[in-house]
mmCIF entry with sequence, helices, sheets and N, C-alpha, C, O atoms, coordinates in Angstrom:
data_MODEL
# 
_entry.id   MODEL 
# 
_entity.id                         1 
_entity.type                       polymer 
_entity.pdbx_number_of_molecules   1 
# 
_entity_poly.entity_id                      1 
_entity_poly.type                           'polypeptide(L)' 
_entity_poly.nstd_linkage                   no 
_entity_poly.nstd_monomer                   no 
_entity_poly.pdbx_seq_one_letter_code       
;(UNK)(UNK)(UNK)(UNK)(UNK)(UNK)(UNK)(UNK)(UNK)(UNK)(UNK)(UNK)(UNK)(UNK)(UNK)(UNK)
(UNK)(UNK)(UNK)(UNK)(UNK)(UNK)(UNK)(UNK)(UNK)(UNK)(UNK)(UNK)(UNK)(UNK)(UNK)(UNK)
(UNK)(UNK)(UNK)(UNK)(UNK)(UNK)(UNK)(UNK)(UNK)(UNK)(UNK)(UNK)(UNK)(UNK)(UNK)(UNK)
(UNK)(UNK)(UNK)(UNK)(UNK)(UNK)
;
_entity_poly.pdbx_seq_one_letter_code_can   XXXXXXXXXXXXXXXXXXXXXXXXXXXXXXXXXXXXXXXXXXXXXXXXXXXXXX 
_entity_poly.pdbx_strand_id                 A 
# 
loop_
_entity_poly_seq.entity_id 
_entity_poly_seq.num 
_entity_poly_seq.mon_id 
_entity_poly_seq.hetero 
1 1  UNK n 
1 2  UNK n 
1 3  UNK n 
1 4  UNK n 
1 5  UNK n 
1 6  UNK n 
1 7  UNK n 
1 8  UNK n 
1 9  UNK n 
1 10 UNK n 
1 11 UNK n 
1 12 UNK n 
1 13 UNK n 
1 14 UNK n 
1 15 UNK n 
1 16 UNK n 
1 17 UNK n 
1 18 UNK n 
1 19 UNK n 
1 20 UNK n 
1 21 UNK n 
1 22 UNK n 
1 23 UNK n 
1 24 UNK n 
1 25 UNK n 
1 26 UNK n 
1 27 UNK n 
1 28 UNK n 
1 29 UNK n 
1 30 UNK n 
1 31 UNK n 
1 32 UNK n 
1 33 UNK n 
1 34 UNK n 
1 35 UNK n 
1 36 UNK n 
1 37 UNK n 
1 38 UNK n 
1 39 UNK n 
1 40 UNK n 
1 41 UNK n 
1 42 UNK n 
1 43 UNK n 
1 44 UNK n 
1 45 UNK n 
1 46 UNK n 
1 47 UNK n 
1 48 UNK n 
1 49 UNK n 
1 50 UNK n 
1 51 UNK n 
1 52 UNK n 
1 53 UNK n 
1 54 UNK n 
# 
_struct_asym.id          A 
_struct_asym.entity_id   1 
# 
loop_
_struct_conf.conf_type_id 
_struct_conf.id 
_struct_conf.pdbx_PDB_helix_id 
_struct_conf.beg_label_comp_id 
_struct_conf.beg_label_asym_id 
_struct_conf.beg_label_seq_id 
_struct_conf.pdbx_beg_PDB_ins_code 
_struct_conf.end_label_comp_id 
_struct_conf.end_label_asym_id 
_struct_conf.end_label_seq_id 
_struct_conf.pdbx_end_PDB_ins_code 
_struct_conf.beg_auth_comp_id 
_struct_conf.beg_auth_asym_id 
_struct_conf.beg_auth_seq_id 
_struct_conf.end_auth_comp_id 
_struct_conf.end_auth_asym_id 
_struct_conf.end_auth_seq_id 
_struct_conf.pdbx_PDB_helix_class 
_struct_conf.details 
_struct_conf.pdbx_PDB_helix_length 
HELX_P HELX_P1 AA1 UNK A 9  ? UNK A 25 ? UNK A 9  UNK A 25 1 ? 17 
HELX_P HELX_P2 AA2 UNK A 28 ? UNK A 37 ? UNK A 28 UNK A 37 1 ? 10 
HELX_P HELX_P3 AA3 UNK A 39 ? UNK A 45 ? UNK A 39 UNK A 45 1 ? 7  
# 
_struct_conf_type.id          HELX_P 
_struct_conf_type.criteria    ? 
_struct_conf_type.reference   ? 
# 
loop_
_atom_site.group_PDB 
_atom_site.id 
_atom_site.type_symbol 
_atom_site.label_atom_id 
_atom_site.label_alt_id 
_atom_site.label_comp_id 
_atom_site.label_asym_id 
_atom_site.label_entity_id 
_atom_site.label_seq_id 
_atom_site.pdbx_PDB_ins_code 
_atom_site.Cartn_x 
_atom_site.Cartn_y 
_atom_site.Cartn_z 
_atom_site.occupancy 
_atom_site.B_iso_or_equiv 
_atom_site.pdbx_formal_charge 
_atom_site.auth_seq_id 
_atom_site.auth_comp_id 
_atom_site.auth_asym_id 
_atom_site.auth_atom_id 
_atom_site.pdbx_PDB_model_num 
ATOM 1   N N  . UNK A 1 1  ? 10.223  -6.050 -18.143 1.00 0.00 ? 1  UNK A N  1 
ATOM 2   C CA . UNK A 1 1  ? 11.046  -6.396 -17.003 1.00 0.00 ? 1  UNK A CA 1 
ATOM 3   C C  . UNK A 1 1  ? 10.262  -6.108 -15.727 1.00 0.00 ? 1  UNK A C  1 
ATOM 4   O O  . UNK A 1 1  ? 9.552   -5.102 -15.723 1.00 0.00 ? 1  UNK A O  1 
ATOM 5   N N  . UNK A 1 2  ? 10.313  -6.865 -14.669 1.00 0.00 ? 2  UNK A N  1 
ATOM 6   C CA . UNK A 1 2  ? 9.762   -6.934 -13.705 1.00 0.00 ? 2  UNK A CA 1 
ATOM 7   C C  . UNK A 1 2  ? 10.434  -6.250 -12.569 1.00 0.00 ? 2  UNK A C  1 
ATOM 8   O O  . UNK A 1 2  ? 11.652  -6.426 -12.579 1.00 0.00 ? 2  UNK A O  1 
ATOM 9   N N  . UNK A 1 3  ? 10.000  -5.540 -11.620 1.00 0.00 ? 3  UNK A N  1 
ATOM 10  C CA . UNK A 1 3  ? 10.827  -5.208 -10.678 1.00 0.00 ? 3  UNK A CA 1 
ATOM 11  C C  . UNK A 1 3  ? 10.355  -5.794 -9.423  1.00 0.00 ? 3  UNK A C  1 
ATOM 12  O O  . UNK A 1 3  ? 9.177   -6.148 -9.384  1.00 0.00 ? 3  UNK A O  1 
ATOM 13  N N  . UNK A 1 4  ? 11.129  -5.957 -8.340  1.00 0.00 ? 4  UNK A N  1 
ATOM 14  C CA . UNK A 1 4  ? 11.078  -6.385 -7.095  1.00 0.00 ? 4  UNK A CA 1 
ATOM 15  C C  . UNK A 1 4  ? 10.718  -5.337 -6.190  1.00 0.00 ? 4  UNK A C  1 
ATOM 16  O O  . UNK A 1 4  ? 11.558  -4.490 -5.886  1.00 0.00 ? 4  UNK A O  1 
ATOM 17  N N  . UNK A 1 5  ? 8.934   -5.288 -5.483  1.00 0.00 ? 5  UNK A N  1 
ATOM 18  C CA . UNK A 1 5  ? 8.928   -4.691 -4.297  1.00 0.00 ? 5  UNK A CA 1 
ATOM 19  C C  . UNK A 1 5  ? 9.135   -5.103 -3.224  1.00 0.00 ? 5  UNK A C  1 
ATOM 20  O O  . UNK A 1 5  ? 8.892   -6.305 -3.120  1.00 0.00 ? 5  UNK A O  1 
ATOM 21  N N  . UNK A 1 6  ? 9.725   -4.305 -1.763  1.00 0.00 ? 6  UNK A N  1 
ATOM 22  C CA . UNK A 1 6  ? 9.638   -5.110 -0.705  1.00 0.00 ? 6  UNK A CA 1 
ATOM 23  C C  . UNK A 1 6  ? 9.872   -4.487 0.130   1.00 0.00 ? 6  UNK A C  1 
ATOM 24  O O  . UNK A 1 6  ? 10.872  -3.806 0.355   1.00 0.00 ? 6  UNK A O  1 
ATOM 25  N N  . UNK A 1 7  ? 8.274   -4.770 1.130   1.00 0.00 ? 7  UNK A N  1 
ATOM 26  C CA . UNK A 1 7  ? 7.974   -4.028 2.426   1.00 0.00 ? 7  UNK A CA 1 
ATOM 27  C C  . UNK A 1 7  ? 8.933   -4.238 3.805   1.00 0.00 ? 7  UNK A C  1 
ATOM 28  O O  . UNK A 1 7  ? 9.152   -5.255 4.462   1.00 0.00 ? 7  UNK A O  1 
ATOM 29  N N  . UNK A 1 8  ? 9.321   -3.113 3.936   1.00 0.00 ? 8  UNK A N  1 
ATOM 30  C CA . UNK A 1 8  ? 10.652  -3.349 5.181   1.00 0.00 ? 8  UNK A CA 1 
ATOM 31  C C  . UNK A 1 8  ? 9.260   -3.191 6.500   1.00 0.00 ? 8  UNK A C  1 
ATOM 32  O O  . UNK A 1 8  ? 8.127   -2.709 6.506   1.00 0.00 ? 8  UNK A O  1 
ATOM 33  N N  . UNK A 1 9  ? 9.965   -3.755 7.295   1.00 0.00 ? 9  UNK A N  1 
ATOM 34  C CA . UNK A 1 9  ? 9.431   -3.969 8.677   1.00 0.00 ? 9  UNK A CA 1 
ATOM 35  C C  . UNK A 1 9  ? 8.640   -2.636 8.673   1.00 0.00 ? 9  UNK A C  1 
ATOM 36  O O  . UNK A 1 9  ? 7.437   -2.652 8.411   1.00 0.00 ? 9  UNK A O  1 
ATOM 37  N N  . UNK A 1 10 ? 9.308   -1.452 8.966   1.00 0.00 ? 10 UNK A N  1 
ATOM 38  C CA . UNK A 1 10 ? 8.487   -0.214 9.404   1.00 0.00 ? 10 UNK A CA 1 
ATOM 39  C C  . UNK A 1 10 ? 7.981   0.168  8.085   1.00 0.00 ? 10 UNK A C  1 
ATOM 40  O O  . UNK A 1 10 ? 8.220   1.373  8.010   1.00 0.00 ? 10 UNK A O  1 
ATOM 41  N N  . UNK A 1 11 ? 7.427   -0.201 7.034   1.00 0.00 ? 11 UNK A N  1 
ATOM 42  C CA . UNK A 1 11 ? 6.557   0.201  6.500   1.00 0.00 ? 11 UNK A CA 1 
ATOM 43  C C  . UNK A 1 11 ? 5.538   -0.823 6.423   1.00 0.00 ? 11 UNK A C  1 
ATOM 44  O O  . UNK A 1 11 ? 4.598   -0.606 5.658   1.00 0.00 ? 11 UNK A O  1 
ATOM 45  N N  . UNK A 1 12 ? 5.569   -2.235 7.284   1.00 0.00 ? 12 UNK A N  1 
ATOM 46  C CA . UNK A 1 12 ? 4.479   -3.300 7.076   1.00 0.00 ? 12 UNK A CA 1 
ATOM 47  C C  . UNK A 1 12 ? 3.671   -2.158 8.892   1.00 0.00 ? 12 UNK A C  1 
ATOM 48  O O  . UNK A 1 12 ? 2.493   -1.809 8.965   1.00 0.00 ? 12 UNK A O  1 
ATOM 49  N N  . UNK A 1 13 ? 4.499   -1.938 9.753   1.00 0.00 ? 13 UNK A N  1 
ATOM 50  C CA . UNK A 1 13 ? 4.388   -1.145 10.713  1.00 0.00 ? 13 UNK A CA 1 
ATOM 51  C C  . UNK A 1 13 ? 3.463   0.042  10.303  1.00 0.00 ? 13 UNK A C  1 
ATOM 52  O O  . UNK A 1 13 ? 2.256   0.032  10.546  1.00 0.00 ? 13 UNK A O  1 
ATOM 53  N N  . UNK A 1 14 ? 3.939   0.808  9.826   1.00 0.00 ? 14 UNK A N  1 
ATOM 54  C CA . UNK A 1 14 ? 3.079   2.059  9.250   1.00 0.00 ? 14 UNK A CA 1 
ATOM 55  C C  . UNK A 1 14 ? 1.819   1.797  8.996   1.00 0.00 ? 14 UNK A C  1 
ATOM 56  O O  . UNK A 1 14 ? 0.912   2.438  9.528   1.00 0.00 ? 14 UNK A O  1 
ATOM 57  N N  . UNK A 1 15 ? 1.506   0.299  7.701   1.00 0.00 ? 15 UNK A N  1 
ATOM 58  C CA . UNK A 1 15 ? 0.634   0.218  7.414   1.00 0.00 ? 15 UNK A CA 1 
ATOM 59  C C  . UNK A 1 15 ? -0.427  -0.515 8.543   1.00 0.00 ? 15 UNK A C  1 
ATOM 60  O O  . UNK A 1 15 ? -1.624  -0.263 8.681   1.00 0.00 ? 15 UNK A O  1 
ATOM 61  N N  . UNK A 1 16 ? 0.214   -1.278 9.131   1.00 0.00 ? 16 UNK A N  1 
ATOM 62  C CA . UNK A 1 16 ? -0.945  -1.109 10.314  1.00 0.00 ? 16 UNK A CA 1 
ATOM 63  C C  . UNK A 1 16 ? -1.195  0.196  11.304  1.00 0.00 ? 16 UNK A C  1 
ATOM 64  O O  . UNK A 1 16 ? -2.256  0.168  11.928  1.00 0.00 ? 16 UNK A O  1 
ATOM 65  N N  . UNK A 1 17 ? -0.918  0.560  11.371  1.00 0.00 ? 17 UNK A N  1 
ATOM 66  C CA . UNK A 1 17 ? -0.608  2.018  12.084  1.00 0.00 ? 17 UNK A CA 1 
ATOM 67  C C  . UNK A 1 17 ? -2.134  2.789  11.415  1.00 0.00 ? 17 UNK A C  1 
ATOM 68  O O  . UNK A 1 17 ? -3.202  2.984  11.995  1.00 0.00 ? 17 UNK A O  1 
ATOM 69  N N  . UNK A 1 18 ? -1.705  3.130  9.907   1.00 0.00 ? 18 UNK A N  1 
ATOM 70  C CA . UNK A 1 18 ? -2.512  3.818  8.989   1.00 0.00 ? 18 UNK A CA 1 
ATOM 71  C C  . UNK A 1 18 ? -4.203  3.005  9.016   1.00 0.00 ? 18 UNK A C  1 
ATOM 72  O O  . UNK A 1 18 ? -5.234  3.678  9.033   1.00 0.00 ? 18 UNK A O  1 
ATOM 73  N N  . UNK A 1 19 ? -4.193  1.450  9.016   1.00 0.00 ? 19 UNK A N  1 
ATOM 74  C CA . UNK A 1 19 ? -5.463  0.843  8.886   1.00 0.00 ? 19 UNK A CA 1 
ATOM 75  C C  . UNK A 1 19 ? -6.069  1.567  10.468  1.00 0.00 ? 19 UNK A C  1 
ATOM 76  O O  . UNK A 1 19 ? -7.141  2.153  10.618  1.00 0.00 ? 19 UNK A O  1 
ATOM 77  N N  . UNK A 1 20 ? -5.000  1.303  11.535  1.00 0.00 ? 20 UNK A N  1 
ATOM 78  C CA . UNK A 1 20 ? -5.989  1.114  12.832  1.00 0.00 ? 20 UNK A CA 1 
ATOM 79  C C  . UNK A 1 20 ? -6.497  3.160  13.000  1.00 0.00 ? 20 UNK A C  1 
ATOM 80  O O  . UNK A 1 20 ? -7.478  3.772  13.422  1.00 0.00 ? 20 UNK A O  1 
ATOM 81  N N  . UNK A 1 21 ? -5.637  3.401  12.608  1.00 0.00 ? 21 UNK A N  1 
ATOM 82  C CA . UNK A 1 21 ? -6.094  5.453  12.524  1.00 0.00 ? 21 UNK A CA 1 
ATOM 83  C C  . UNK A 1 21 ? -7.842  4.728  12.179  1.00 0.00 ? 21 UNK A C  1 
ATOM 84  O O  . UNK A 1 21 ? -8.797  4.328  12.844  1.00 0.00 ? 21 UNK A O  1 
ATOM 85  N N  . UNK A 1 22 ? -7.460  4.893  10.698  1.00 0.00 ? 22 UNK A N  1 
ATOM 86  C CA . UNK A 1 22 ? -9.176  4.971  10.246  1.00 0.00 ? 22 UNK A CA 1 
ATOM 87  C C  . UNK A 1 22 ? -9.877  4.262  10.260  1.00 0.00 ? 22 UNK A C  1 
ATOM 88  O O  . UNK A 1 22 ? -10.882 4.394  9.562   1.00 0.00 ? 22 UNK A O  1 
ATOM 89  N N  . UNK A 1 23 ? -9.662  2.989  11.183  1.00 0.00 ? 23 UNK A N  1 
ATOM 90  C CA . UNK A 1 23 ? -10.891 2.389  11.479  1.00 0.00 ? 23 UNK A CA 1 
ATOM 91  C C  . UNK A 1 23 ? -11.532 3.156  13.110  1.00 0.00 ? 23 UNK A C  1 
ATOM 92  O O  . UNK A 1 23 ? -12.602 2.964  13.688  1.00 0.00 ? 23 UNK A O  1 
ATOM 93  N N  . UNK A 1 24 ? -10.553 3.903  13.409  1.00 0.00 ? 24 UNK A N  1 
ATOM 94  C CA . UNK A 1 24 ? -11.026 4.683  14.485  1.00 0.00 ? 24 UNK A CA 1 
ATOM 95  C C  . UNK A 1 24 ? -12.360 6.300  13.909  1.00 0.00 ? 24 UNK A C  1 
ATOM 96  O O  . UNK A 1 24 ? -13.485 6.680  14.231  1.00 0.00 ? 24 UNK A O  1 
ATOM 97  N N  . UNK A 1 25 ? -11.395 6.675  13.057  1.00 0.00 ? 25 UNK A N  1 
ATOM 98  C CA . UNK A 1 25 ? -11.512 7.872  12.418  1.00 0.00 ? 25 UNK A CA 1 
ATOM 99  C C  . UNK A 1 25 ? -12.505 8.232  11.701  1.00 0.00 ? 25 UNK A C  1 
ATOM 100 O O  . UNK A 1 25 ? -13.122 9.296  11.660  1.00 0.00 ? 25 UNK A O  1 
ATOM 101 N N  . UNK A 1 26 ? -12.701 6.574  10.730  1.00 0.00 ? 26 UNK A N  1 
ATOM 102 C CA . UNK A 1 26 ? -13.453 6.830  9.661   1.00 0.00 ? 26 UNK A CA 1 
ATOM 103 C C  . UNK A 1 26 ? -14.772 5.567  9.904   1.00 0.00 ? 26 UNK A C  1 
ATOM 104 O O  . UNK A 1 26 ? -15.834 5.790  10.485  1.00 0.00 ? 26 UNK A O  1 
ATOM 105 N N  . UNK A 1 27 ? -14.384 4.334  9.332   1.00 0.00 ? 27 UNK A N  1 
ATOM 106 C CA . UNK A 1 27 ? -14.794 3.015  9.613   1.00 0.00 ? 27 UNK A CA 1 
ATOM 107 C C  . UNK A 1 27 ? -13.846 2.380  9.183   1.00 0.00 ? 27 UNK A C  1 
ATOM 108 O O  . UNK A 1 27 ? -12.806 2.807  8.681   1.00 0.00 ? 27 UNK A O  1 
ATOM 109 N N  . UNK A 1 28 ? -14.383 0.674  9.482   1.00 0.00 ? 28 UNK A N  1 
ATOM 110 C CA . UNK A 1 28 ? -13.249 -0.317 8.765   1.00 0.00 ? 28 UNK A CA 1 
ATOM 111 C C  . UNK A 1 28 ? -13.435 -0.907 7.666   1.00 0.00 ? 28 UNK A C  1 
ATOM 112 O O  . UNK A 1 28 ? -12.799 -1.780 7.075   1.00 0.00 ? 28 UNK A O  1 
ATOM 113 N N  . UNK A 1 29 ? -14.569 -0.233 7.396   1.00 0.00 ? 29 UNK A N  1 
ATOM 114 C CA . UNK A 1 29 ? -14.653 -0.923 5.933   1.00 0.00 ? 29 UNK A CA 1 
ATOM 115 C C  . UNK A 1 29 ? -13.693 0.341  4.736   1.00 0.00 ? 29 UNK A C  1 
ATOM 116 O O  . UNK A 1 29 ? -13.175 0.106  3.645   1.00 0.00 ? 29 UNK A O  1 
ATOM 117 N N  . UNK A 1 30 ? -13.766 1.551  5.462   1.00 0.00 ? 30 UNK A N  1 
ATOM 118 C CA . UNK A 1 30 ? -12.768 2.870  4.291   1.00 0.00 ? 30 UNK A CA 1 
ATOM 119 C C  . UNK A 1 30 ? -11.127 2.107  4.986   1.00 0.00 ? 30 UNK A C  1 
ATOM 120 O O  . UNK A 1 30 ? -10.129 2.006  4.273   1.00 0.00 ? 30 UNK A O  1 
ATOM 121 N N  . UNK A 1 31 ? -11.151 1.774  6.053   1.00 0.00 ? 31 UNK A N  1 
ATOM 122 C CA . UNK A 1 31 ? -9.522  1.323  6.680   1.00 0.00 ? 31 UNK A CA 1 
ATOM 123 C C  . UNK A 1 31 ? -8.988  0.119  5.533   1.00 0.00 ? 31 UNK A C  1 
ATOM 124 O O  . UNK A 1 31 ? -7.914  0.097  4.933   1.00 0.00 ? 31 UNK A O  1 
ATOM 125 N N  . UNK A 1 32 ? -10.154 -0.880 5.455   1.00 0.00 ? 32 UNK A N  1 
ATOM 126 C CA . UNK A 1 32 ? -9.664  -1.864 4.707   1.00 0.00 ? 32 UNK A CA 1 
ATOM 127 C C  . UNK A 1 32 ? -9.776  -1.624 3.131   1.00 0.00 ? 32 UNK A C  1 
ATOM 128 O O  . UNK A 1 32 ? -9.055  -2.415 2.524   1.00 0.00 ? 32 UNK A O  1 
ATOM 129 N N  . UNK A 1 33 ? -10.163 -1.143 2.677   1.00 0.00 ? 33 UNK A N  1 
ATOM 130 C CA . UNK A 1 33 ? -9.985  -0.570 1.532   1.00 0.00 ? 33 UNK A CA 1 
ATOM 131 C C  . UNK A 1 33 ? -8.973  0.767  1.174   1.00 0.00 ? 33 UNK A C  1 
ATOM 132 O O  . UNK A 1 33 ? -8.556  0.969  0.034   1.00 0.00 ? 33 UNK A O  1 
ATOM 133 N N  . UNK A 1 34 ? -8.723  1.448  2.082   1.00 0.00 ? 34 UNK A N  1 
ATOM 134 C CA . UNK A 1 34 ? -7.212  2.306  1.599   1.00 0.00 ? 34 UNK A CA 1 
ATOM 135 C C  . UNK A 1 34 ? -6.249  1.798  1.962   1.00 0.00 ? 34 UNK A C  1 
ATOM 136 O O  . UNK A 1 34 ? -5.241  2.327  1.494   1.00 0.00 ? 34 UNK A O  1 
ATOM 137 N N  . UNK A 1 35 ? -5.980  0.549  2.950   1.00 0.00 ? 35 UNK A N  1 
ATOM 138 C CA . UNK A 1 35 ? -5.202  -0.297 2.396   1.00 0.00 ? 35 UNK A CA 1 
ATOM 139 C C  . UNK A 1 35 ? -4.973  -1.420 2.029   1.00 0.00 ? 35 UNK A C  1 
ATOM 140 O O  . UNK A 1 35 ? -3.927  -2.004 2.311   1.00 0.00 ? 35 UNK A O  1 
ATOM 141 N N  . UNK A 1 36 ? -6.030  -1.981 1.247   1.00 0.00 ? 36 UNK A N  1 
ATOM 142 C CA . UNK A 1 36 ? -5.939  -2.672 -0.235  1.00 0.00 ? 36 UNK A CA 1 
ATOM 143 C C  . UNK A 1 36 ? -5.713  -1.830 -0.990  1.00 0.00 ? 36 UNK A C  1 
ATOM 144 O O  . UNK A 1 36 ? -5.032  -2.296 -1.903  1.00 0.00 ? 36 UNK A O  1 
ATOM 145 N N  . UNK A 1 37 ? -5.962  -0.564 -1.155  1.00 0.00 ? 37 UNK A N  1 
ATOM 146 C CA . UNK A 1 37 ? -6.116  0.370  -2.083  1.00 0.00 ? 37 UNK A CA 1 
ATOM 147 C C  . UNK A 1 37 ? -3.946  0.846  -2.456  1.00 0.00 ? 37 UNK A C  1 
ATOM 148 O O  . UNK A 1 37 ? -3.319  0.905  -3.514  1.00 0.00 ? 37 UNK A O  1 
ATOM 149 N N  . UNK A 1 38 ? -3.591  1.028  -1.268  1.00 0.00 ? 38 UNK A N  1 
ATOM 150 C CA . UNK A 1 38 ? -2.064  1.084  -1.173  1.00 0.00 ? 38 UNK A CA 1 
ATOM 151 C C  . UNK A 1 38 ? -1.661  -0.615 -1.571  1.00 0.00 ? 38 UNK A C  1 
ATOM 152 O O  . UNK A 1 38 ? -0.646  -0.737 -2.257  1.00 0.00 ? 38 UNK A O  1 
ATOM 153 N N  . UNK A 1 39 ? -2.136  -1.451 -1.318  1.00 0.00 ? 39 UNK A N  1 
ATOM 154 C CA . UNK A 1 39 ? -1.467  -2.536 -1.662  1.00 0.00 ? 39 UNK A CA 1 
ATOM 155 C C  . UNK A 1 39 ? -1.216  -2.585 -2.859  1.00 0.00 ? 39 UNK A C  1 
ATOM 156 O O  . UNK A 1 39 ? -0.112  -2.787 -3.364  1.00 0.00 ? 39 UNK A O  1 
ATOM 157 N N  . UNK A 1 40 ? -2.860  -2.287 -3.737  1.00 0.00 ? 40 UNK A N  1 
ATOM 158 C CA . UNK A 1 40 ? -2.567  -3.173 -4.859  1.00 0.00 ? 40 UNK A CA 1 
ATOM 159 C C  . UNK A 1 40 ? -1.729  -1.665 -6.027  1.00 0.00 ? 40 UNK A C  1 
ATOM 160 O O  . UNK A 1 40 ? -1.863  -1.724 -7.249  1.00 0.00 ? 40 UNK A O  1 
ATOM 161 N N  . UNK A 1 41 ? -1.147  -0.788 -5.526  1.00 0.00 ? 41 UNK A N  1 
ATOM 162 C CA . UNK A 1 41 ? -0.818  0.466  -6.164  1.00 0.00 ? 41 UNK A CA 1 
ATOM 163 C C  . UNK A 1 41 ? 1.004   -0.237 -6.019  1.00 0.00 ? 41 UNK A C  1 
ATOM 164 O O  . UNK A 1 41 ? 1.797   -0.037 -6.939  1.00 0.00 ? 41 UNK A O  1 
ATOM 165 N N  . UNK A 1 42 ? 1.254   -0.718 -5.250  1.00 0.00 ? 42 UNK A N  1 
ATOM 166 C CA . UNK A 1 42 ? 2.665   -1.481 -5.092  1.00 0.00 ? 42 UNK A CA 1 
ATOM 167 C C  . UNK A 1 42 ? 2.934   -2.459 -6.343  1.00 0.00 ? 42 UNK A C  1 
ATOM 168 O O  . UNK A 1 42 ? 3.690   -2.494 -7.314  1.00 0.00 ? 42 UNK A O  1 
ATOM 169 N N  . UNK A 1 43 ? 1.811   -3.301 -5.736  1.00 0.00 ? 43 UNK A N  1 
ATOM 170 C CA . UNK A 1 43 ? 1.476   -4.351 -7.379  1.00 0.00 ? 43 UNK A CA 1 
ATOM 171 C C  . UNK A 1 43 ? 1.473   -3.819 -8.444  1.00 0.00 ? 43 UNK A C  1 
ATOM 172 O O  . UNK A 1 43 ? 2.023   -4.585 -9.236  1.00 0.00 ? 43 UNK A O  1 
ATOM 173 N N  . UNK A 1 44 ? 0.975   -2.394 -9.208  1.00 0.00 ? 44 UNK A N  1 
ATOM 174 C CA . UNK A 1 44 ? 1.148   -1.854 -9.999  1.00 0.00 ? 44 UNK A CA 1 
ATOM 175 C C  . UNK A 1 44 ? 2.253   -1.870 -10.819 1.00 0.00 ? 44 UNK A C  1 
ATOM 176 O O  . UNK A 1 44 ? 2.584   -2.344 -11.906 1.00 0.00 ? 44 UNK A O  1 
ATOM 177 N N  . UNK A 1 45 ? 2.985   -0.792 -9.410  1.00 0.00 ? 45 UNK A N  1 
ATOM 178 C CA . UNK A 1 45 ? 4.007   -0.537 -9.518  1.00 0.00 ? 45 UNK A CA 1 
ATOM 179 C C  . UNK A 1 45 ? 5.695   -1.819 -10.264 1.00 0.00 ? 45 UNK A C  1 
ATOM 180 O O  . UNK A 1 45 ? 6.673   -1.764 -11.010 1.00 0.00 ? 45 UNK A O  1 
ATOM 181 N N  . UNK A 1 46 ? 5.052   -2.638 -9.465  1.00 0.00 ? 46 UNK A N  1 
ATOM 182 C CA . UNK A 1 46 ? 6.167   -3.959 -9.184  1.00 0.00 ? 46 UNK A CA 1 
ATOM 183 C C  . UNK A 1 46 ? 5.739   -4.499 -10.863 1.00 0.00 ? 46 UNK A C  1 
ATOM 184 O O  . UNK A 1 46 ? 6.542   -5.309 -11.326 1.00 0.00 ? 46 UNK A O  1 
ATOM 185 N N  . UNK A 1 47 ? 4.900   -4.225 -11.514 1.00 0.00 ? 47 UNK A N  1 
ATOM 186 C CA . UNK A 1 47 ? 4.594   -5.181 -13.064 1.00 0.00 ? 47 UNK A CA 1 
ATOM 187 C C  . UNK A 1 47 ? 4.451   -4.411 -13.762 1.00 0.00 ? 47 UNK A C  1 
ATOM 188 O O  . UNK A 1 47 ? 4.349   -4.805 -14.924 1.00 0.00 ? 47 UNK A O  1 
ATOM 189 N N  . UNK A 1 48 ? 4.343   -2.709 -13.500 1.00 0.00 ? 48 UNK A N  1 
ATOM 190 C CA . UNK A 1 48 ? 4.540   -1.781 -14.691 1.00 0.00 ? 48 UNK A CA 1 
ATOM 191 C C  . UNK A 1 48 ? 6.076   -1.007 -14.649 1.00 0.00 ? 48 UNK A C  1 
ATOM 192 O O  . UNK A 1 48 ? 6.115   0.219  -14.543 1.00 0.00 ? 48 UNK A O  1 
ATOM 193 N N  . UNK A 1 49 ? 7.118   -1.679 -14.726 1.00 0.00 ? 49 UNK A N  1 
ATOM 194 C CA . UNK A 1 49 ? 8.202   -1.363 -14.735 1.00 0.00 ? 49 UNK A CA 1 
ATOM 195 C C  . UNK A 1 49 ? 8.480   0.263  -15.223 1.00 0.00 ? 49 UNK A C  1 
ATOM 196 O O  . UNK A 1 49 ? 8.920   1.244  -14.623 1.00 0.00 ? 49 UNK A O  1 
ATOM 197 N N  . UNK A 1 50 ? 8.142   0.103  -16.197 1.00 0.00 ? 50 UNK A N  1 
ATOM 198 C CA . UNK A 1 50 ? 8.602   1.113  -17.202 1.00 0.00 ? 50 UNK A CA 1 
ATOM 199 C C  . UNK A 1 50 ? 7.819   2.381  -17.475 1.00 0.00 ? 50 UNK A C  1 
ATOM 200 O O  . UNK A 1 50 ? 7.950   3.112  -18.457 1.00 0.00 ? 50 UNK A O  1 
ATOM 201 N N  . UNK A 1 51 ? 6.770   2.568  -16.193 1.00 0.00 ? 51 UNK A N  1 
ATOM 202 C CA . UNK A 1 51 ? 5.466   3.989  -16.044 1.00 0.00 ? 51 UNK A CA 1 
ATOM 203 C C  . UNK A 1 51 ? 6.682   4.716  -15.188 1.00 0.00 ? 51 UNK A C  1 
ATOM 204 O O  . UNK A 1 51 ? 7.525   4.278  -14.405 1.00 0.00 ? 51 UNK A O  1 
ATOM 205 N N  . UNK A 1 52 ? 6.382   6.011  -15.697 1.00 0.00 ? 52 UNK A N  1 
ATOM 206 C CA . UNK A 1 52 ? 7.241   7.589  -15.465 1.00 0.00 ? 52 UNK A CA 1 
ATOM 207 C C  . UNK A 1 52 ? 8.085   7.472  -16.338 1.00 0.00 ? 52 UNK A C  1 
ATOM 208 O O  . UNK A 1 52 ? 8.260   6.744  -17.315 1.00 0.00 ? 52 UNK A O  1 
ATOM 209 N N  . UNK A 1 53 ? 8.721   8.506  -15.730 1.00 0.00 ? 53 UNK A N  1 
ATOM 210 C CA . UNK A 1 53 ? 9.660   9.382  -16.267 1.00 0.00 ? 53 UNK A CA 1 
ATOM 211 C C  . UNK A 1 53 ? 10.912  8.699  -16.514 1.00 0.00 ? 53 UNK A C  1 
ATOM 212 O O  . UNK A 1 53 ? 11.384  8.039  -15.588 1.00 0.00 ? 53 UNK A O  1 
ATOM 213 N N  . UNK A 1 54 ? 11.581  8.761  -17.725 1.00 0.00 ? 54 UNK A N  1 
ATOM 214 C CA . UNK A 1 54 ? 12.962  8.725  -17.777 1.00 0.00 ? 54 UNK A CA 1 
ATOM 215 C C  . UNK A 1 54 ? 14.196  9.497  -17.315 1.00 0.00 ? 54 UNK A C  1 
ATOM 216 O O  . UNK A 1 54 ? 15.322  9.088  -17.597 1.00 0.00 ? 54 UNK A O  1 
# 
C-alpha cells in the first residue's frame, strides 16, 4: 500500500530556508544535495509504507 506525502506551504518554505543557510554556510553543492538528500528520504518514505514500528 502506498501512502500519500504532501509538502504544506511552510515546509516547501523551510526547505528553501534550509538550502539558502548552507549554501551560505557550507557550499551549494552540500545545499543541493541535503536537500535532494531530504527529498528523496520522503520518497522513501511515501513507497515503503510498512518500515517501523507497529
Amino acid at each position: 500500500m502506498e501512502i500519500k506525502v504532501f509538502w504544506s506551504q511552510t515546509a516547501l518554505e523551510n526547505l528553501e530556508d534550509i538550502f539558502e543557510y548552507y549554501k551560505y554556510q557550507a557550499s551549494i553543492k552540500t545545499a543541493r544535495k541535503l536537500v535532494r538528500d531530504l527529498v528523496k528520504s520522503t520518497i522513501h518514505i511515501q513507497n515503503s509504507s510498512k518500515i517501523g514500528r507497529i
